[in-house]
C-alpha beads as a LAMMPS data file, in Angstrom:
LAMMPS data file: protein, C-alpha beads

254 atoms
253 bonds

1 atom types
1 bond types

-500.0 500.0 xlo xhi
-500.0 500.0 ylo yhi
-500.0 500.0 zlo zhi

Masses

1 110.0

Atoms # bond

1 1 1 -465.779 -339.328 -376.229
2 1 1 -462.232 -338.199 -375.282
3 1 1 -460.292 -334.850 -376.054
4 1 1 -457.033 -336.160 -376.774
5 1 1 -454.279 -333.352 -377.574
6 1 1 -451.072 -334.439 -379.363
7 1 1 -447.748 -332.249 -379.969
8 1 1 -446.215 -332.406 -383.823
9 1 1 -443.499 -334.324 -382.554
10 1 1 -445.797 -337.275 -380.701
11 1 1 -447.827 -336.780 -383.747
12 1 1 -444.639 -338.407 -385.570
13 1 1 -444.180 -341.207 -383.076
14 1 1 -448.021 -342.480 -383.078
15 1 1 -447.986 -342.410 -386.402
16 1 1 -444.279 -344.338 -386.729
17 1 1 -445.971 -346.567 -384.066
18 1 1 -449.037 -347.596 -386.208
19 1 1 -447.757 -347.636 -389.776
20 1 1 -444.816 -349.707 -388.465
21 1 1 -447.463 -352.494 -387.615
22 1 1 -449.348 -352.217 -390.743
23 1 1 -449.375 -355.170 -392.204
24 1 1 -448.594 -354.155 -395.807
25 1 1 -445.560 -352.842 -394.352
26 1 1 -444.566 -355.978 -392.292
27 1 1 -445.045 -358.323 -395.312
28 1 1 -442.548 -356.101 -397.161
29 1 1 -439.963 -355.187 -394.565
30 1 1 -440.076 -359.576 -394.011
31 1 1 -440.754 -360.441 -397.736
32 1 1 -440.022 -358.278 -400.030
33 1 1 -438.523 -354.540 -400.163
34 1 1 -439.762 -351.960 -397.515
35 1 1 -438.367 -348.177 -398.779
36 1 1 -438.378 -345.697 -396.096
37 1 1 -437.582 -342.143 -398.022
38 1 1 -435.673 -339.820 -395.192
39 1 1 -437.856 -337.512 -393.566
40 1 1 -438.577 -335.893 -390.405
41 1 1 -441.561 -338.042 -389.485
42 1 1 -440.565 -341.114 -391.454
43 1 1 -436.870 -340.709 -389.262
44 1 1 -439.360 -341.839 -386.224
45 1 1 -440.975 -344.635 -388.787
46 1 1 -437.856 -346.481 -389.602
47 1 1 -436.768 -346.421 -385.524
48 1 1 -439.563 -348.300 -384.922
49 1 1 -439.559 -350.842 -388.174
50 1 1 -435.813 -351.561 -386.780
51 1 1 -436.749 -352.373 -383.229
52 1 1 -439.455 -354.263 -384.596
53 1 1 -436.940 -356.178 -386.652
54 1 1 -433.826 -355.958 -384.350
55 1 1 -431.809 -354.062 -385.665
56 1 1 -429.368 -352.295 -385.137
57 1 1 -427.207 -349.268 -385.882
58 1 1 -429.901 -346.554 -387.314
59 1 1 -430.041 -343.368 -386.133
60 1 1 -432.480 -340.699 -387.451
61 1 1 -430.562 -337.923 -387.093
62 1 1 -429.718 -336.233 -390.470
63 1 1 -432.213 -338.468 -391.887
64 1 1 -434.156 -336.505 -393.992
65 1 1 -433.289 -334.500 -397.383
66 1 1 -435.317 -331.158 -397.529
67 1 1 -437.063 -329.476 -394.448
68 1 1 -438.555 -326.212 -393.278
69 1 1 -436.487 -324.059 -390.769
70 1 1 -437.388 -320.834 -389.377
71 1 1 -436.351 -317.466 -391.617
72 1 1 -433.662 -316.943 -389.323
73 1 1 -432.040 -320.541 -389.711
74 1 1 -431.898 -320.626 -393.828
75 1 1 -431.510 -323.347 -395.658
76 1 1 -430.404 -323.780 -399.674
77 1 1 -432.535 -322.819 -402.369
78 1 1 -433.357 -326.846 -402.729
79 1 1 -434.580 -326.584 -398.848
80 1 1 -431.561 -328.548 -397.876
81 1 1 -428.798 -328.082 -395.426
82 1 1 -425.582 -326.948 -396.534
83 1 1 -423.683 -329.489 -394.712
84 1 1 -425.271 -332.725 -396.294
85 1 1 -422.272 -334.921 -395.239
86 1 1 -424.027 -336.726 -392.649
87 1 1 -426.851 -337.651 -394.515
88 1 1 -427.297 -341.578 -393.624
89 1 1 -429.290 -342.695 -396.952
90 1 1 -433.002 -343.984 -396.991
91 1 1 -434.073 -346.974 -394.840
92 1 1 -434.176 -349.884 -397.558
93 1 1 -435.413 -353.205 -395.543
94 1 1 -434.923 -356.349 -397.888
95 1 1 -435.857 -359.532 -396.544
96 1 1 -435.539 -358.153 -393.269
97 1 1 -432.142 -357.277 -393.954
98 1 1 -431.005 -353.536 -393.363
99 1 1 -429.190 -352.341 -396.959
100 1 1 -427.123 -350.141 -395.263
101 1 1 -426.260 -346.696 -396.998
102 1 1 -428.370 -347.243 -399.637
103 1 1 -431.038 -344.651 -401.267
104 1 1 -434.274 -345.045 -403.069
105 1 1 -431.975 -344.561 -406.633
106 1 1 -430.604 -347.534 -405.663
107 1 1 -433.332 -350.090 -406.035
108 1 1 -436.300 -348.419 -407.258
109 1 1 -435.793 -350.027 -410.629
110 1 1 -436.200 -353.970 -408.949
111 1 1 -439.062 -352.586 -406.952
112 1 1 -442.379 -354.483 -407.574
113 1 1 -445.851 -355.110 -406.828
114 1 1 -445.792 -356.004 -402.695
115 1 1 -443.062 -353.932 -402.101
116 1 1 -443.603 -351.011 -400.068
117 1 1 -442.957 -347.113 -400.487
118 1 1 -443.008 -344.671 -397.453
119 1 1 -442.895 -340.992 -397.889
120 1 1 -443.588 -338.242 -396.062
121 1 1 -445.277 -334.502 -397.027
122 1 1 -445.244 -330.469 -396.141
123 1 1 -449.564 -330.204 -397.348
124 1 1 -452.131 -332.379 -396.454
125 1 1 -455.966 -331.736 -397.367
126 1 1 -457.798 -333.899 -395.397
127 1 1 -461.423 -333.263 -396.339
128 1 1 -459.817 -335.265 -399.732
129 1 1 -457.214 -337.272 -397.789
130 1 1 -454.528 -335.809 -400.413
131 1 1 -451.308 -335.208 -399.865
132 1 1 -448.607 -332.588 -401.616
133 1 1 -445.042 -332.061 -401.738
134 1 1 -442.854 -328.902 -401.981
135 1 1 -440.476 -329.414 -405.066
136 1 1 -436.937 -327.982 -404.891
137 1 1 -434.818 -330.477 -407.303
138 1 1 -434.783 -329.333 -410.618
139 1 1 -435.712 -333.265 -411.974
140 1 1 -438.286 -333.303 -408.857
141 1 1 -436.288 -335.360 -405.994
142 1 1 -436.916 -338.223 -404.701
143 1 1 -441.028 -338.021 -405.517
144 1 1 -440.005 -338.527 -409.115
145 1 1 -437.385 -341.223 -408.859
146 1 1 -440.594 -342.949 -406.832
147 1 1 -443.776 -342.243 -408.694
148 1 1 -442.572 -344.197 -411.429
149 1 1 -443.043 -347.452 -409.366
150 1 1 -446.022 -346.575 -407.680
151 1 1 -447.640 -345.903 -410.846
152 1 1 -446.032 -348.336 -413.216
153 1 1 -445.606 -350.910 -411.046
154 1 1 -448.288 -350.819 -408.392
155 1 1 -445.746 -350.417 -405.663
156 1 1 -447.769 -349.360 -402.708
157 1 1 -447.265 -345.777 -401.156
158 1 1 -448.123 -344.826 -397.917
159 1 1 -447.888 -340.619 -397.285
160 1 1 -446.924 -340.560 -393.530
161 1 1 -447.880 -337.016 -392.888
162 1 1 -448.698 -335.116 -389.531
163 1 1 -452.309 -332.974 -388.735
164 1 1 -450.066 -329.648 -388.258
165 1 1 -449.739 -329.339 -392.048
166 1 1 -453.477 -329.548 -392.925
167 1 1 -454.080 -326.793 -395.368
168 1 1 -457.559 -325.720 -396.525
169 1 1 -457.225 -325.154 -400.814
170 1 1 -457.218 -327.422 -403.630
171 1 1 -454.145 -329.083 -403.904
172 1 1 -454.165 -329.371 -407.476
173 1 1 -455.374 -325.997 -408.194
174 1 1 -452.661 -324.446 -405.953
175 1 1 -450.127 -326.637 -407.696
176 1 1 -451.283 -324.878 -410.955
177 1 1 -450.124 -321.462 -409.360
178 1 1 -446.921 -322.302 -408.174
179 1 1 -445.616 -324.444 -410.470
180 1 1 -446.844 -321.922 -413.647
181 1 1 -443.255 -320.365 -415.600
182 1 1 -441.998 -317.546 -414.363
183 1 1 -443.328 -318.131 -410.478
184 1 1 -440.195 -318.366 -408.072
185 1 1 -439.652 -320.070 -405.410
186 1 1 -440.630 -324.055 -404.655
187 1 1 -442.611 -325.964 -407.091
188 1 1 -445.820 -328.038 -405.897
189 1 1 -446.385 -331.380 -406.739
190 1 1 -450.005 -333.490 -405.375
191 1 1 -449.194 -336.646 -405.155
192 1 1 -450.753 -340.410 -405.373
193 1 1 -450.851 -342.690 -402.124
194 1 1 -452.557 -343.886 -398.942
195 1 1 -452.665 -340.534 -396.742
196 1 1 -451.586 -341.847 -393.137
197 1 1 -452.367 -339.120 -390.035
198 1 1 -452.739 -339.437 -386.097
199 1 1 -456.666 -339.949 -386.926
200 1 1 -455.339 -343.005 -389.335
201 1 1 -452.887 -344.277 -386.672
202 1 1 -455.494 -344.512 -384.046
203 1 1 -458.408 -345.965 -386.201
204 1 1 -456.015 -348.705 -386.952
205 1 1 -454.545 -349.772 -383.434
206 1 1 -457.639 -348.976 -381.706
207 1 1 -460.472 -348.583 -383.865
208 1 1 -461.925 -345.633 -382.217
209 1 1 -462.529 -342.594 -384.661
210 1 1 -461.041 -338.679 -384.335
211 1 1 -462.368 -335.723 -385.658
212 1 1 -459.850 -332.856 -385.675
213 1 1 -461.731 -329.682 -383.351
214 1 1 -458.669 -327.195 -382.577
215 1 1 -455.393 -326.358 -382.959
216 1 1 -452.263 -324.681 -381.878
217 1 1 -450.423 -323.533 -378.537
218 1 1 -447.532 -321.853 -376.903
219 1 1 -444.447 -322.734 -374.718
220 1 1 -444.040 -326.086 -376.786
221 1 1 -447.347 -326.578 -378.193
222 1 1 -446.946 -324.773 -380.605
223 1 1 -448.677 -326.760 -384.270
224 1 1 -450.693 -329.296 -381.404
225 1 1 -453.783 -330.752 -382.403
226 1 1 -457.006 -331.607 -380.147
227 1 1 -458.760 -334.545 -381.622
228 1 1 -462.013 -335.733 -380.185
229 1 1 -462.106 -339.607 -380.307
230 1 1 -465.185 -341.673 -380.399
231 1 1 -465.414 -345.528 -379.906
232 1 1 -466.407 -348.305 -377.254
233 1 1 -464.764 -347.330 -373.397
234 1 1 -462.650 -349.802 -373.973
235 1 1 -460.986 -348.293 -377.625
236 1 1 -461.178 -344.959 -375.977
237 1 1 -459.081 -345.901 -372.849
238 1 1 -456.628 -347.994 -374.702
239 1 1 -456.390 -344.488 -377.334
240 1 1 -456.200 -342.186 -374.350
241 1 1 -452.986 -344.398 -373.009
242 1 1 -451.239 -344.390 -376.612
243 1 1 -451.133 -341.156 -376.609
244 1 1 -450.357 -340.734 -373.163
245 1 1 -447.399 -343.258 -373.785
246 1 1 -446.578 -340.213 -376.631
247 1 1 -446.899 -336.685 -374.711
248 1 1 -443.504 -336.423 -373.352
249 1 1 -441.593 -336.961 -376.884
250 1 1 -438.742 -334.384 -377.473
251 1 1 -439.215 -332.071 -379.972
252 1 1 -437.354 -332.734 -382.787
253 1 1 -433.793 -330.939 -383.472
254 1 1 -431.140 -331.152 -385.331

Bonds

1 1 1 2
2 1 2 3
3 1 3 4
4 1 4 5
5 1 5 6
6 1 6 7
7 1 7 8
8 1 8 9
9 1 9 10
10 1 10 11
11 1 11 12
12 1 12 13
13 1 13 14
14 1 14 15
15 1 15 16
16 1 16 17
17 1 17 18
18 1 18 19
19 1 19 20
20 1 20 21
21 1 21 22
22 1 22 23
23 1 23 24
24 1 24 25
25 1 25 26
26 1 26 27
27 1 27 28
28 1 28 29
29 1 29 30
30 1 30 31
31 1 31 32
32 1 32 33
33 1 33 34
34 1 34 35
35 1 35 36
36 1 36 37
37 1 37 38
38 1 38 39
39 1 39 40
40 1 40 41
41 1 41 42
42 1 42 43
43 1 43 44
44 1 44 45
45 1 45 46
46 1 46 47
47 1 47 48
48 1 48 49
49 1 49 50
50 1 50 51
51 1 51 52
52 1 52 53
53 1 53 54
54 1 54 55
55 1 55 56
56 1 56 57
57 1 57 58
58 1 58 59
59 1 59 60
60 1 60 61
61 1 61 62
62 1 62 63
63 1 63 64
64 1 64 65
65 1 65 66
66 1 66 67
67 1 67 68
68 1 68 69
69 1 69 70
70 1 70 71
71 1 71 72
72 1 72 73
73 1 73 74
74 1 74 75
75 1 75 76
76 1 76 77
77 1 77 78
78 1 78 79
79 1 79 80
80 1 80 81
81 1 81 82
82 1 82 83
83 1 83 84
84 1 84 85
85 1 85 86
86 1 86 87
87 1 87 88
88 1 88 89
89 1 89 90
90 1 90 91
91 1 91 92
92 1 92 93
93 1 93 94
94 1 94 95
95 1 95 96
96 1 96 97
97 1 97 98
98 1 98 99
99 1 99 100
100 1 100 101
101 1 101 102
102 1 102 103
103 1 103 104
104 1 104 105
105 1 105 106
106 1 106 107
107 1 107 108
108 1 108 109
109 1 109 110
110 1 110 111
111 1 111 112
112 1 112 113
113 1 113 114
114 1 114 115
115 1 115 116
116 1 116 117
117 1 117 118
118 1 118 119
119 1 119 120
120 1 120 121
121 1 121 122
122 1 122 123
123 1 123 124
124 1 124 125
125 1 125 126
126 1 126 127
127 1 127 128
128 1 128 129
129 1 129 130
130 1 130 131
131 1 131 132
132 1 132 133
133 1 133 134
134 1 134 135
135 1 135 136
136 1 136 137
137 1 137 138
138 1 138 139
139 1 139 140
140 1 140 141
141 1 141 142
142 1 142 143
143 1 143 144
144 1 144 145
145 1 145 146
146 1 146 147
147 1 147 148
148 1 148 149
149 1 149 150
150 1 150 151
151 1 151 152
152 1 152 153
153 1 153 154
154 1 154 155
155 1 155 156
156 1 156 157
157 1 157 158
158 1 158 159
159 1 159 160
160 1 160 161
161 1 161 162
162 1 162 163
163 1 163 164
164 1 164 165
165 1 165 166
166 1 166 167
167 1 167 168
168 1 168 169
169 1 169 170
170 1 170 171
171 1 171 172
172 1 172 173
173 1 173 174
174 1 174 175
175 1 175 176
176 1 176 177
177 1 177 178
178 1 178 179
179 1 179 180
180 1 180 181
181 1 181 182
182 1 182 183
183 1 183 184
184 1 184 185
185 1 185 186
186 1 186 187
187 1 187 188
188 1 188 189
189 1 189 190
190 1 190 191
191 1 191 192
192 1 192 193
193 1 193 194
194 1 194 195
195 1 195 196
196 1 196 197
197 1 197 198
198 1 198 199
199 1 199 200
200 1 200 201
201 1 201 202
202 1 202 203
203 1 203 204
204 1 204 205
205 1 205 206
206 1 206 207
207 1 207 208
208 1 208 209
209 1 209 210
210 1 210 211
211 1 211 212
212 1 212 213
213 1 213 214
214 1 214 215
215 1 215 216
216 1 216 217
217 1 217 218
218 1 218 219
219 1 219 220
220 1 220 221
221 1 221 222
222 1 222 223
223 1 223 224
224 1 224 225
225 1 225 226
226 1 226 227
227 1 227 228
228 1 228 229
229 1 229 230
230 1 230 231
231 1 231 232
232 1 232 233
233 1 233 234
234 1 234 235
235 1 235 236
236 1 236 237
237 1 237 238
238 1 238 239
239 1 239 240
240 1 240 241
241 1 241 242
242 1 242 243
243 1 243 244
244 1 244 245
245 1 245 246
246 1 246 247
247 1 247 248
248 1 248 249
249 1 249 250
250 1 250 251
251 1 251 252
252 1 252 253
253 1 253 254
């Protein structure tokens, strides 16, 4: 067994690193349509779809729609910036071809069975391997331009969501709080999909298996996870040198 501690932020890039290899996810990006929705981790997914694809031109800063910043940094009542002019779009992939400025409104309606759908999440509850979203557009964002395709459609959805925001309720019976009339603040929304985490990305690459044991740190450690990993010497080296490969990743900023 090895302890194997990972940062939020090389969290992001082993999981960018796996799901961008997943096979579902290749077949789309090189046969079909491959929808990256903007996000903070899924900003570090589409960098590595494009170098896996060559191309070139996409930056992820800016790429994401609603985030959490500290009290002192505030954000709109939507959990947006105020300054939204730099916004880049989603990462559509069709054919292997990057659609440029385009957003998931744009081609969600000629999405389809084999096409993919990656988006990320601010609530994970892993003992169920659910994920949630925090809802601050009025017609629900971009979750409910997309659940219409996932669930009509059977277009596949992976949730590409880091171990730092594991929470310990019921998702659904939490979403029944804050979403009831008269509550302020965000709505709540649980929704359907394959629930992708560090413990995901390095049971597919490696096959070993990780068992989240603590949590947290200072001076830049601060939301870090210690997993303990389990699999032949061979899976565990090769899992110890991924994330080795990861430690030194910024942390993310603006």
């Amino acid at each position: 067994m090895r302890q194997l501690l990972l940062t939020p932020q090389a969290g992001k890039r082993l999981i960018a690193k796996a799901l961008s290899r997943h096979p579902l996810i290749q077949n789309a990006a090189e046969n079909g349509t491959l929808v990256i929705i903007a996000g903070t981790t899924n900003g570090y997914l589409a960098e590595e779809v494009c170098r896996n694809l060559e191309i070139s031109g996409f930056s992820r800063k800016r790429f994401f729609r609603g985030l959490t910043m500290p009290p002192n940094k505030p954000v709109t009542k939507e959990g947006r910036l105020a300054d939204e002019s730099q916004f880049p779009g989603d990462l559509i992939i069709t054919k292997g071809q990057w659609q440029k400025g385009k957003t998931i409104v744009d081609v969600v309606d000629n999405l389809k069975e084999g096409d993919v759908i990656v988006k990320g999440a601010n609530a994970l509850d892993l003992e169920h391997k659910q994920a949630a979203l925090l809802i601050g557009h009025p017609k629900a964002g971009t979750v409910g331009i997309t659940l219409p395709a996932v669930v009509g459609r059977r277009v596949k959805l992976f949730i590409a969501v880091g171990l730092e925001k594991r929470v310990n309720c019921d998702l659904n019976a939490i979403a029944s709080k804050l979403n009831e009339p008269g509550t302020g603040g965000y709505r709540f929304l649980p929704i359907p999909g394959e629930v992708f985490t560090e413990i995901e990305a390095l049971k597919m690459l490696y096959g070993v298996e990780s068992e989240l044991f603590a949590a947290g740190g200072v001076n830049g450690a601060e939301g870090a996870v210690w997993l303990a990993v389990s699999g032949t010497k061979d899976e565990e080296e090769k899992a110890e040198a991924a994330v080795a490969s990861v430690v030194s990743e910024p942390a993310f900023t603006l």
